[in-house]
C-alpha positions in Angstrom: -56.3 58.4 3.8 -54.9 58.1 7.4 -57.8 60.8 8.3 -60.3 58.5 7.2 -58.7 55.2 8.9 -58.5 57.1 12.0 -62.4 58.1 11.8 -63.3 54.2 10.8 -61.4 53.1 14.0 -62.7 55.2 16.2 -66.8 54.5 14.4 -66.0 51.1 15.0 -64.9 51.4 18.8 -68.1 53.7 19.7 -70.5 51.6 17.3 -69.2 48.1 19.5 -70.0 50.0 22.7 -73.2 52.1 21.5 -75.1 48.6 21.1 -75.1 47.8 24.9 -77.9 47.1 26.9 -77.9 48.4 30.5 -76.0 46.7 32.6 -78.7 46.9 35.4 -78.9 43.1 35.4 -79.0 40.6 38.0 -76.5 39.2 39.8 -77.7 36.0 38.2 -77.4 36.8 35.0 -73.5 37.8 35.6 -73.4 33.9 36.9 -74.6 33.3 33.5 -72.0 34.9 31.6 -69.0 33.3 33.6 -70.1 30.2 32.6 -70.8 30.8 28.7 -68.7 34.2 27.7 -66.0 34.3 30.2 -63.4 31.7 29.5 -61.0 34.6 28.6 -61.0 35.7 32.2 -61.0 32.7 33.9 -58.0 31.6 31.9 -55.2 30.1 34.0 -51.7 31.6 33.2 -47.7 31.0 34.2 -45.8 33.9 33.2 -47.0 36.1 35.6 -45.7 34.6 39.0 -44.6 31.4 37.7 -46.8 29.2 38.9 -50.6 29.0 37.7 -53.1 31.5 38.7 -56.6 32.8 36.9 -55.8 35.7 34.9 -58.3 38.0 37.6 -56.3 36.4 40.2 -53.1 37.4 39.1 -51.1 40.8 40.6 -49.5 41.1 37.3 -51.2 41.8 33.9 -51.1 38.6 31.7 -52.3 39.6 28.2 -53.1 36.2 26.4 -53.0 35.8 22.5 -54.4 31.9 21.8 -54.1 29.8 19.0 -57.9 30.4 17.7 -57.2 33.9 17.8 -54.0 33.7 15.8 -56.0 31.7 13.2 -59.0 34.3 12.8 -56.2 36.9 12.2 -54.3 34.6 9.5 -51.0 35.4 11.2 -48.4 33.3 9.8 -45.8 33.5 12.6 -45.1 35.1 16.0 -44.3 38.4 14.7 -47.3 38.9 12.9 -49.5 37.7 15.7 -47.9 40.1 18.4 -48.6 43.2 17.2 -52.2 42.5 17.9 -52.0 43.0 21.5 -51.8 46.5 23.6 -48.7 47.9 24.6 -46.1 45.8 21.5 -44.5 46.7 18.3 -43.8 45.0 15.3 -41.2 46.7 13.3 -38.9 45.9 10.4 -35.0 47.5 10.4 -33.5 46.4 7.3 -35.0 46.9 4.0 -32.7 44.3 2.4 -33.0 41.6 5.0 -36.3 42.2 6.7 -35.4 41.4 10.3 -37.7 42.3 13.0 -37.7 43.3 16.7 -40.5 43.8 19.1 -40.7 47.2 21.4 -42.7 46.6 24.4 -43.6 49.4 26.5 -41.8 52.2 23.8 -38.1 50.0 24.2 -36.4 47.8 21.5 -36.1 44.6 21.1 -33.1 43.7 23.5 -35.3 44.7 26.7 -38.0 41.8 25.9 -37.9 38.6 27.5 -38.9 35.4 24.9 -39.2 32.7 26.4 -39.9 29.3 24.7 -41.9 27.0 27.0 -41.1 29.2 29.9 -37.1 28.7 29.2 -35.1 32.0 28.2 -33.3 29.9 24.7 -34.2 32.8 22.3 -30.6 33.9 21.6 -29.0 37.1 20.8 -28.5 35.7 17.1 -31.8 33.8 16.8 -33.5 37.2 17.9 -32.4 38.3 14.5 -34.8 36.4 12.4 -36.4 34.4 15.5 -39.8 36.3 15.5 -40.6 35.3 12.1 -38.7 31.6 12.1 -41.6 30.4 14.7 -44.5 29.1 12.8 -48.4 29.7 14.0 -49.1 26.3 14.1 -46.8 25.5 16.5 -48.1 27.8 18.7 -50.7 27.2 21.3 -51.0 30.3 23.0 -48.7 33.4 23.9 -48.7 35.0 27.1 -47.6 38.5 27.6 -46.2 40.5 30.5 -45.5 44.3 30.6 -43.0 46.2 32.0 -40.6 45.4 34.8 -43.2 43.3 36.9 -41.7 40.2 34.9 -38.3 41.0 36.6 -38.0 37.6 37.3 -37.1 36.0 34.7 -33.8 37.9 34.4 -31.6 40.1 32.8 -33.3 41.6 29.6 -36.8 41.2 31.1 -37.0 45.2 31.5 -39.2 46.0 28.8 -41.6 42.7 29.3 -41.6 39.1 28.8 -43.3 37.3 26.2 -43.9 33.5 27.0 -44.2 31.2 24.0 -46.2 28.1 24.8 -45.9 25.3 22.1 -49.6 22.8 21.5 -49.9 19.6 23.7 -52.5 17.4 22.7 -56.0 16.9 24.5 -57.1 14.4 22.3 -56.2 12.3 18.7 -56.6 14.2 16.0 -55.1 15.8 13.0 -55.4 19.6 10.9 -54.1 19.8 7.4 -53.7 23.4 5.9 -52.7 25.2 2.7 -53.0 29.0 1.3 -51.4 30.7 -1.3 -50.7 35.1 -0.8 -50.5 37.1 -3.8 -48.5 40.1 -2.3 -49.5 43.3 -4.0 -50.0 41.7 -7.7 -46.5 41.2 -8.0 -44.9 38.1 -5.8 -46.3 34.6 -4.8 -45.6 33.3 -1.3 -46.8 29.8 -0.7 -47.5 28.1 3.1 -48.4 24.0 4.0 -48.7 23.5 7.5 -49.7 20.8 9.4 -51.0 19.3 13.0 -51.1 15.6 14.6 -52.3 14.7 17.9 -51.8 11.7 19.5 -52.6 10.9 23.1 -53.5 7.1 25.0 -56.7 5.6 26.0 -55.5 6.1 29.6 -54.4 9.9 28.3 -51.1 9.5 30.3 -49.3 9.8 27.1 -49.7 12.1 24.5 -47.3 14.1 21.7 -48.3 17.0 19.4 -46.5 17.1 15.5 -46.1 20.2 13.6 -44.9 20.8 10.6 -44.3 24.3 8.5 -43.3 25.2 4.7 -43.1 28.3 3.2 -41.5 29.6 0.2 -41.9 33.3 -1.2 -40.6 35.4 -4.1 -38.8 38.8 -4.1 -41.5 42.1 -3.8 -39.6 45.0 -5.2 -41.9 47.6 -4.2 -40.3 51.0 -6.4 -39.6 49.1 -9.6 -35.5 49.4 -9.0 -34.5 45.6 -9.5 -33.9 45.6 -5.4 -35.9 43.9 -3.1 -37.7 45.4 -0.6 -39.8 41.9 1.1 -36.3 39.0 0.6 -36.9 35.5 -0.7 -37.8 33.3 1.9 -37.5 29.3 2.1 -38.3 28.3 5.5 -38.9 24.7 6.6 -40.1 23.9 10.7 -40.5 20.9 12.2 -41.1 19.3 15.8 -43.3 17.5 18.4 -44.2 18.6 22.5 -45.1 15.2 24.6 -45.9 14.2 27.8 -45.8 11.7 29.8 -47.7 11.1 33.5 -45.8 7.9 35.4 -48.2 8.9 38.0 -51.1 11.0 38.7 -48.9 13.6 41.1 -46.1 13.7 38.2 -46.0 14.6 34.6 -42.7 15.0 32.3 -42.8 17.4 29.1 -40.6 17.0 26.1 -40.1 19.3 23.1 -37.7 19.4 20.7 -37.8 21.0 17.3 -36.1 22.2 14.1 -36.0 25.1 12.2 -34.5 26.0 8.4 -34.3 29.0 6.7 -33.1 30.6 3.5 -33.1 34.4 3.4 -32.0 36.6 0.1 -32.5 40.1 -0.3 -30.7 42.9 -2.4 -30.7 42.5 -5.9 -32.4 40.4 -8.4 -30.5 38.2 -10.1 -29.9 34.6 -10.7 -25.9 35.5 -10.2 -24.4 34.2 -7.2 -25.0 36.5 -4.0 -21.8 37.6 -3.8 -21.8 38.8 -7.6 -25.0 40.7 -7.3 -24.7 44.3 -7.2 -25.9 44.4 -2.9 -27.4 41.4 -1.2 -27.7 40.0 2.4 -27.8 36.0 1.8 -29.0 33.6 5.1 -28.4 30.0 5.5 -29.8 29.3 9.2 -30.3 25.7 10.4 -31.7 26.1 14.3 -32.2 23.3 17.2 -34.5 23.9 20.1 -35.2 22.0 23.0 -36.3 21.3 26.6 -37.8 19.3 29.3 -39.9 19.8 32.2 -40.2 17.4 35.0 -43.3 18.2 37.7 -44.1 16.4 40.3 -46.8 17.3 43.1 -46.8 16.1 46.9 -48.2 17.0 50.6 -51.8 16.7 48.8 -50.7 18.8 45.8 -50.0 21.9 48.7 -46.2 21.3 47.5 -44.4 20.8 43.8 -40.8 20.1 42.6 -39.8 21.0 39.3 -37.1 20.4 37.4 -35.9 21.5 33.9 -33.3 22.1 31.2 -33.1 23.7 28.1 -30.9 24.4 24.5 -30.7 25.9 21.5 -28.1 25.8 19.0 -28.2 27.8 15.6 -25.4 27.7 13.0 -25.7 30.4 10.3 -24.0 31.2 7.0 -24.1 34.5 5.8 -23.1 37.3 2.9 -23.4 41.1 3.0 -21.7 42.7 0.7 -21.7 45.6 -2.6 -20.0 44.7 -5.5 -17.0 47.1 -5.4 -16.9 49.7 -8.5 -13.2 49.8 -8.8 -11.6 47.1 -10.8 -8.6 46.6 -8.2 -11.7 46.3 -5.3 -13.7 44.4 -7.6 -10.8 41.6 -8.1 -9.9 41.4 -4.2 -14.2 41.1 -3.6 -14.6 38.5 -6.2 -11.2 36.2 -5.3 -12.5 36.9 -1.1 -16.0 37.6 -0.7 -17.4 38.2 2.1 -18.7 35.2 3.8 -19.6 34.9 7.4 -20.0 32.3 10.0 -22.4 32.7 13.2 -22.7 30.3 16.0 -24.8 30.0 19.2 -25.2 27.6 21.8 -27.4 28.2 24.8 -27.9 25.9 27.7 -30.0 26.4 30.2 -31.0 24.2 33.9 -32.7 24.7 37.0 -35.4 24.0 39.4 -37.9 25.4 41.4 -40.6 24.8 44.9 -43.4 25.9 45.4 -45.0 25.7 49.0 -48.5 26.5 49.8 -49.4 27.8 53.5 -52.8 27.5 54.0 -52.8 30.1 57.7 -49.9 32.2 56.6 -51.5 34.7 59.0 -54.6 33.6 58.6 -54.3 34.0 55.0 -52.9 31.9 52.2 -49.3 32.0 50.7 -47.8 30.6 47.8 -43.8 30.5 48.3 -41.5 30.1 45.7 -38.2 29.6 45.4 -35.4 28.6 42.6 -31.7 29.1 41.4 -30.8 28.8 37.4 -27.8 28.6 35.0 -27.7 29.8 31.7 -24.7 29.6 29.3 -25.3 31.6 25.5 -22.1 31.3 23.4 -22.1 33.8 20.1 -19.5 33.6 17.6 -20.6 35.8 14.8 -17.3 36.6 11.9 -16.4 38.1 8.3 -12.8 37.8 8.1 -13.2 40.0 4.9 -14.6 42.9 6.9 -12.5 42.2 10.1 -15.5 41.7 11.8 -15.2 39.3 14.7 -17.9 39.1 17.6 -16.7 35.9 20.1 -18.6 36.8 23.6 -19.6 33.7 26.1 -22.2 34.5 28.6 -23.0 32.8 32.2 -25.2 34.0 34.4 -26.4 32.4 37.6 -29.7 33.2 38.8 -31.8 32.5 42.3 -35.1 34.1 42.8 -37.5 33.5 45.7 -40.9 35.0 46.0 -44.2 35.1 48.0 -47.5 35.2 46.3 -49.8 36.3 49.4 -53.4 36.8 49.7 -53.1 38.7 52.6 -56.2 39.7 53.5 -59.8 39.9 52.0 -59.4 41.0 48.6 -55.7 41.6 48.6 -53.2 39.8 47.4 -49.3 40.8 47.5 -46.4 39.3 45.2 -43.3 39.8 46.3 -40.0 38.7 45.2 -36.3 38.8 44.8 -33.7 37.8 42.3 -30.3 37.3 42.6 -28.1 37.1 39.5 -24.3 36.5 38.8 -23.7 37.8 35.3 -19.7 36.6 34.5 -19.1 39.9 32.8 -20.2 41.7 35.6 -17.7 41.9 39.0 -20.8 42.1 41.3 -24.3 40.5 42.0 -27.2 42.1 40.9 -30.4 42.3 43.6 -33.7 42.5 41.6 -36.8 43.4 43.8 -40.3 43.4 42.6 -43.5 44.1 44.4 -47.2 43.6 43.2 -50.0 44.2 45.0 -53.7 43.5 43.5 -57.3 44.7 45.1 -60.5 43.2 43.6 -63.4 44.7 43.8 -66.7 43.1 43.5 -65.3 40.5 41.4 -64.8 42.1 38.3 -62.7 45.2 39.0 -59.2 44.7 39.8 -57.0 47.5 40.6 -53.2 46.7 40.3 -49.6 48.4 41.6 -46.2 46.8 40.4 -42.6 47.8 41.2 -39.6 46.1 39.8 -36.0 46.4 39.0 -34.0 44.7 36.2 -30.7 44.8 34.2 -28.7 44.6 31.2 -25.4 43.1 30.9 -22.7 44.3 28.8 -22.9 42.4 26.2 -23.7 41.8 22.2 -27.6 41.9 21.7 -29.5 41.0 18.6 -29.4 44.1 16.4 -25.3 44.7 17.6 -25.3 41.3 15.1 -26.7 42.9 12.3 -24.7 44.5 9.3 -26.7 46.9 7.2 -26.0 48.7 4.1 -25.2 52.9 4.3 -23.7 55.5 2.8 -22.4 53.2 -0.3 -21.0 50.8 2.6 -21.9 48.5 5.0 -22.5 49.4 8.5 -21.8 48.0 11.8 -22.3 48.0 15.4 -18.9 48.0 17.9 -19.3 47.5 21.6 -17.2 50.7 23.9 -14.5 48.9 25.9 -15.9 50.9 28.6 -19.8 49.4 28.3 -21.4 48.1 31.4 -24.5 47.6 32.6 -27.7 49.3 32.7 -30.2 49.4 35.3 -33.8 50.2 35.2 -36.6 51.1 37.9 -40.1 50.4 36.5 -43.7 51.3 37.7 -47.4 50.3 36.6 -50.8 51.0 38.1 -53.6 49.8 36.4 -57.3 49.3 37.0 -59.2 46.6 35.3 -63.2 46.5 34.5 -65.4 43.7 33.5 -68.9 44.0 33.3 -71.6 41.1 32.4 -75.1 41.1 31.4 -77.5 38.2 29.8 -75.9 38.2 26.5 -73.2 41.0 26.6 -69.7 40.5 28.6 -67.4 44.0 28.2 -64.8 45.7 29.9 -61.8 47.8 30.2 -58.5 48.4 31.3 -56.0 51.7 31.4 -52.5 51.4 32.8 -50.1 53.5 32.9 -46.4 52.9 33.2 -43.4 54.3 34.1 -39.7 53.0 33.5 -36.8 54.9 34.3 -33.1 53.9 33.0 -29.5 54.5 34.5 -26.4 54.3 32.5 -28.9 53.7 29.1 -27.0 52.3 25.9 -26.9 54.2 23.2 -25.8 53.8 19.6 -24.1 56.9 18.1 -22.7 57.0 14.7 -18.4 57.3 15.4 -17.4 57.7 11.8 -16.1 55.4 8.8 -13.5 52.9 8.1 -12.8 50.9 4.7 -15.6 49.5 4.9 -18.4 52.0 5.6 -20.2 53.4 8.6 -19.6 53.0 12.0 -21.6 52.6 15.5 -20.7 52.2 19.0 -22.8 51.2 21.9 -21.8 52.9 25.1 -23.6 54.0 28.6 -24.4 57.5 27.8 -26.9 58.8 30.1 -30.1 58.6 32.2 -33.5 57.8 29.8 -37.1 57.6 30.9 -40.3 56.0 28.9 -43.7 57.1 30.1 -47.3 56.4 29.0 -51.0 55.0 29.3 -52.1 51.5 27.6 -56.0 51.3 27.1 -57.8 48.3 26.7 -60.8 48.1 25.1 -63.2 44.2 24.5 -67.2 43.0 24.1 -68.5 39.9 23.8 -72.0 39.5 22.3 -73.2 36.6 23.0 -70.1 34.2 21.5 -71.2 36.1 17.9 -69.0 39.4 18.1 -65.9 39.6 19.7 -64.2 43.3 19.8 -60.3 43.5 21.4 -58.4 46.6 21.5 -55.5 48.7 22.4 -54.3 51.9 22.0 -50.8 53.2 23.4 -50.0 56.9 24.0 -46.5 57.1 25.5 -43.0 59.5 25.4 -39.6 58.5 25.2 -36.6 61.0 26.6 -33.2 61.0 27.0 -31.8 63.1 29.8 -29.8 65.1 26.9 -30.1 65.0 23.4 -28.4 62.6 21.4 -26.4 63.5 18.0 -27.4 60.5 16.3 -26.0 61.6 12.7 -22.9 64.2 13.0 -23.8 67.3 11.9 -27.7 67.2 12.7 -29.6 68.9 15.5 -29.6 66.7 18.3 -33.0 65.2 19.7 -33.6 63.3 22.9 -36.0 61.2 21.8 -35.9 57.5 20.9 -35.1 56.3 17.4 -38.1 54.6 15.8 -40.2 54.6 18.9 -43.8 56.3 17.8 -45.4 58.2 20.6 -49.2 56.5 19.5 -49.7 52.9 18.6 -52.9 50.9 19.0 -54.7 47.8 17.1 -58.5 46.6 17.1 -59.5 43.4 16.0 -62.9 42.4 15.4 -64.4 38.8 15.4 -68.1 38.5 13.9 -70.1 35.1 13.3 -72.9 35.6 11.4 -73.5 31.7 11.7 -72.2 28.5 12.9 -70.6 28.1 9.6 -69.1 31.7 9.0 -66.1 33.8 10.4 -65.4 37.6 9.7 -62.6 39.6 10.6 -61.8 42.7 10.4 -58.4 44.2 12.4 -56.0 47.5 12.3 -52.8 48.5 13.3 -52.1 52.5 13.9 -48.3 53.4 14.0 -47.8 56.8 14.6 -45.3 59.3 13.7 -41.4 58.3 14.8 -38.0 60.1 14.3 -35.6 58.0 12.1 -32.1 58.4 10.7 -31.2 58.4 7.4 -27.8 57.7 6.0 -27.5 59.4 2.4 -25.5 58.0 -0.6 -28.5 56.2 -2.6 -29.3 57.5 -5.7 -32.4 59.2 -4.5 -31.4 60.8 -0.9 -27.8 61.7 -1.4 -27.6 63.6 1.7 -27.7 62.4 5.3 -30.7 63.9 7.3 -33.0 63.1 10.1 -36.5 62.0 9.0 -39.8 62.0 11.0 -42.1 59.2 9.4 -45.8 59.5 8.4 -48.5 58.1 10.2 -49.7 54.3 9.2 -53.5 52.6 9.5 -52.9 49.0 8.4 -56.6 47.1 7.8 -56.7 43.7 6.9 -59.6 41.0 7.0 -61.0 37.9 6.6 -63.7 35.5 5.6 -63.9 31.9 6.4 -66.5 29.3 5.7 -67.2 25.9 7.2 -68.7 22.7 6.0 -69.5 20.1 8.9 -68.8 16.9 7.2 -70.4 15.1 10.1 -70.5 11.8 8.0 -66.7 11.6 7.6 -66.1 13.4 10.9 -64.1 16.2 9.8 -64.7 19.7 9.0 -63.4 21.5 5.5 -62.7 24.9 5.5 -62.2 27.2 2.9 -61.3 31.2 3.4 -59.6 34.2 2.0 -58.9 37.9 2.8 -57.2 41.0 2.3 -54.2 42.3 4.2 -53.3 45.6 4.6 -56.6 47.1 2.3 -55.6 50.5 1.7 -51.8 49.3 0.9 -50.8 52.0 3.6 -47.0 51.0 2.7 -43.9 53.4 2.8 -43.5 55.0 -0.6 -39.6 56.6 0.1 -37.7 53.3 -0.1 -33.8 54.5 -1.4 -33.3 53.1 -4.7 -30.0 51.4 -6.0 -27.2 49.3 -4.3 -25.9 52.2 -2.1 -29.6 52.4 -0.3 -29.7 53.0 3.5 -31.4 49.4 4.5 -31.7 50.6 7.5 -34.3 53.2 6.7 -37.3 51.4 6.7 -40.8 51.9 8.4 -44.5 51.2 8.7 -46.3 47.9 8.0 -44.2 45.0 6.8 -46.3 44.0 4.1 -47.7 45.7 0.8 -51.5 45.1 0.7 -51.6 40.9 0.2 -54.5 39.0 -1.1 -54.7 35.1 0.3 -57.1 32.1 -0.2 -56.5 28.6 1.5 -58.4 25.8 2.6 -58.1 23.5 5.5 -59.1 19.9 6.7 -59.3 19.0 10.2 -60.8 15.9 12.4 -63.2 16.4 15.1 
């Protein structure tokens, strides 16, 4: 079957690309495309450089993932929606729990930058569950940075940084939506969301409403009575204004609220903590900021001001009902509650200067300092399992954005952090330099440095089940940072004709680390399995990103990405004691691409069609289940995940609204793993592939125009 996916991808690729015309046109004709096909490049982005630029015009490669796009792939949150773009994995760890993490660039989760609104609140606890807490319809767009280039924004920006831009209203209006998913004939998952746009006549004014529900049922995919999909009841809530006092200033507020209920393990109406194995979540999350902008020296100058926070209290059981009745007693009289906490503040400001003859050439100059203060208190008396770790870090960056001569521009910069559990500052250079050619190839160099502190990242907060225990992560007294050195080169292609706009682009990068953590299994204690994170050794990630997109005349839309990369530790790592070593990364496939294709037959219809391609990755596997009573190391199979999509509109024009109705298939061939451990004394952590059994969904939506 994954034979046959592959062959479909690659037909579908060639097929896009074997219907072009020559692209002999005139110059004329490319005029004509900018102005009807070519929003996409002329978008302006942030994340880049922080400060606006077009996305041709930036030395950095912004990937941008909008909210139209998200819709046509009927993702229901940010971790669905970001595995459709090139270089980024989605993966699942636990089996019981479901958490995710995103690999950028062939690293885990704790090198990627998320940002909300440009502010770095995504905690080391909300990174748990984070990616899948924030709802699509909050999101207006997500803008994506690769590798080091995005140094900075700060420690844990080393793998890339993923901004997440929340909706502002353009105009009043409101979008009422509903769909029901049917995952794999078994399980019912149901989702209500809903927009409301207000702005004033003088449109000085304006907030955005969201609003998010979704409650789904346990999937037990091998018939065991354990889950392998959780019961989820998740409830988000918020609003993004603005406000202009003058035409030079604007303030942005955005505040919003996030609920969830997470149960996995066995299925039972018994309490958690009397079910045979279960991970229980109570999370109740706060997120804020503002932004204050104002312009001056005929908008050649800007001052801005912010501050951000995010607090998230969470309530937690992981536990195994104990087989002995002396165990039993002491579990059922004590279970094994937990308590997690985290509060992060953040503040700053930043000038920008514009020099019209820096040289005869212009120059952007930035400069900023920041404070950001995360406090995690994560603990299970029961278990003796106490994390309390308070972070500060001081940061000052200053940078030059300079087109220095015809067709050149060079971004340089430097940040400056003081991280309190570090006894030194940390110097973080990066240098981009971008040629355009013609006006529709740019060729692109970056260099940049970055670090990670010493501290407790997201998945060091997660307590799995292993080996008829539970298994946690322990920090080595002797843990300090990591450094990294990354490089990219990249050349980018766009090519228009009267009705066809297509292009490409291949990077490669490069990202070496010094004093890497690693996580190596230390033994057992009374209550299972054992890891420690320590600085082990030199690693280095390698590979090429291709880009593949067409545009037929606003009817098809192709976008692509494939990923060929290789991940290496300087010496092998004994990841399970006892087995061969390996040097390469756990979990981190050496191919991984996605295509997704848009087709409008008519002004009233949408297809999609998209796939995901995980390749082959190495993955431990703790035995004790009922199934794989022996520990091993496992190399996973290869995964083509196909979903699509069908939507019809009717133009109520009388009523001024629209009325949609759609449905679709995810995940068609149900390429799902098939060697889930059975019982209470599974490995959770050995799970792989897509996230989702094959799901059939049908809604219906009513927006204003």
């Amino acid at each position: 079957m994954t034979t046959i996916s592959n062959i479909l991808f690659y037909l579908l690729v060639l097929g896009i690309f074997a219907l072009f015309p020559s692209f002999s046109i005139a110059q004329d004709h490319l005029l004509v495309m900018d102005s009807i096909l070519s929003e996409e490049l002329s978008e302006v982005v942030v994340t880049g450089s922080k400060t606006f630029k077009r996305k041709t015009e930036s030395s950095i490669i912004v990937n941008v993932l909008d909210s139209k796009t998200l819709d046509k792939l009927q993702v229901c949150n940010l971790s669905e929606g970001l595995k459709f773009q090139p270089g980024l994995r989605i993966e699942t760890d636990c089996q019981t729990c479901n958490y995710t993490q995103l690999r950028m660039n062939g690293l885990t989760g704790s090198y990627s930058q998320i940002l909300i609104n440009g502010r770095p609140i995504f905690s080391p606890l909300m990174g748990l569950y984070g990616l899948e807490q924030l709802p699509a319809n909050m999101i207006d767009r997500i803008e994506i940075v690769r590798g080091g280039g995005s140094s900075l924004y700060g420690s844990s920006a080393i793998g890339g940084t993923v901004n997440v831009i929340t909706k502002l209203p353009t105009k009043n209006s409101y979008e009422i939506n509903s769909f029901y998913q049917n995952i794999n004939g078994q399980t019912s998952d149901f989702h209500f969301n809903a927009n409301i746009n207000v702005i004033s006549k003088l449109k000085n004014t304006g907030t955005s409403f969201f609003i998010n529900k979704r409650n789904r049922e346990f999937y037990d995919a091998n018939h065991d009575n354990f889950s392998e999909l959780p019961k989820l009841n998740n409830t988000a809530l918020g609003l993004n204004s603005f406000y202009k006092p003058k035409e030079n200033q604007k303030l942005e507020i955005a505040l919003s609220y996030l609920y969830e209920y997470r149960l996995g393990g066995e299925i039972t109406d018994k309490p958690a903590f009397q079910s045979q194995q279960a991970e229980e979540r109570y999370h109740n999350i706060w997120m804020g900021s503002a932004d204050y902008q104002v312009n001056f020296n005929n908008y050649k100058s800007s001052l801005i001001l912010y501050a951000a926070f995010q607090n998230t209290q969470r309530k937690h059981y992981t536990g195994i009902l104990p087989d002995s009745l002396a165990a039993l007693q002491e579990h059922i009289e004590n279970p094994p509650y937990g308590n997690s906490r985290s509060t992060t503040i953040q503040g700053g400001m930043q000038v920008n200067h514009e020099l019209n003859n820096f040289l005869k050439h212009r120059n952007v100059l930035s400069f900023g300092t920041e404070f950001i203060s995360d406090q995690v208190i994560d603990e299970i008396a029961s278990y003796h399992y106490s994390i309390n770790q308070g972070t500060r870090n001081w940061g000052s960056f200053v940078q030059s954005d300079w087109d220095f001569a015809k067709n050149f521009n060079l971004l340089s910069g430097l940040r400056m952090d003081k991280h309190n559990l570090l006894n030194k500052l940390i110097f973080s250079p990066r240098l981009a330099l971008l040629y355009t050619l013609k006006k529709n190839t740019q060729f692109r160099f970056s260099y940049g440095t970055g670090f990670r502190a010493p501290q407790a990242f997201d998945t060091d907060l997660h307590i799995a089940f292993a080996g008829g225990g539970i298994s946690r992560v322990q920090l080595s007294p002797e843990l300090r940072e990591e450094r990294s050195q990354s490089i990219s080169t990249s050349i980018n292609f766009d090519k228009a004709s009267k009705k066809w706009i297509a292009g490409f682009t291949v990077e490669g990068f490069y990202t070496k680390l010094k004093n890497s953590f690693v996580l190596k299994h230390i033994g057992q204690d009374a209550f299972g399995e054992v890891f420690e994170k320590s600085n082990d050794q030199d690693a280095i990630v390698g590979g090429l990103t291709v880009e593949l997109r067409a545009n037929y005349n606003k009817k098809m839309q192709l976008e692509s990405g494939f990923t060929i990369q290789k991940t290496s530790y300087k010496n092998p790592v004994e990841y399970i004691q006892g087995t061969e070593p390996s040097s390469r990364f756990l979990r981190s496939p050496n191919a991984y691409g996605f295509a997704n294709l848009n087709f409008n037959p008519t002004k009233n219809c949408t297809l999609n069609l998209n796939y995901v391609f995980t390749g082959k990755m190495q993955i431990a596997h703790f035995g004790g289940a009922e199934n794989f009573p022996l520990d091993k190391m496992v190399e996973s199979s290869r995964f083509s995940d196909w979903s699509s999509k069908i939507a019809y509109t009717f133009h109520l024009l009388k009523l001024n609204h629209d009325l949609e109705l759609y449905g679709g298939i995810k995940n068609i061939l149900n390429a799902y793993q098939n060697d889930f451990d059975t019982g209470k004394n599974r490995d959770s952590n050995y799970v792989y592939g897509p996230s989702t059994p094959r799901t059939y969904y049908l809604g219906i939506k009513l927006k204003s125009l």
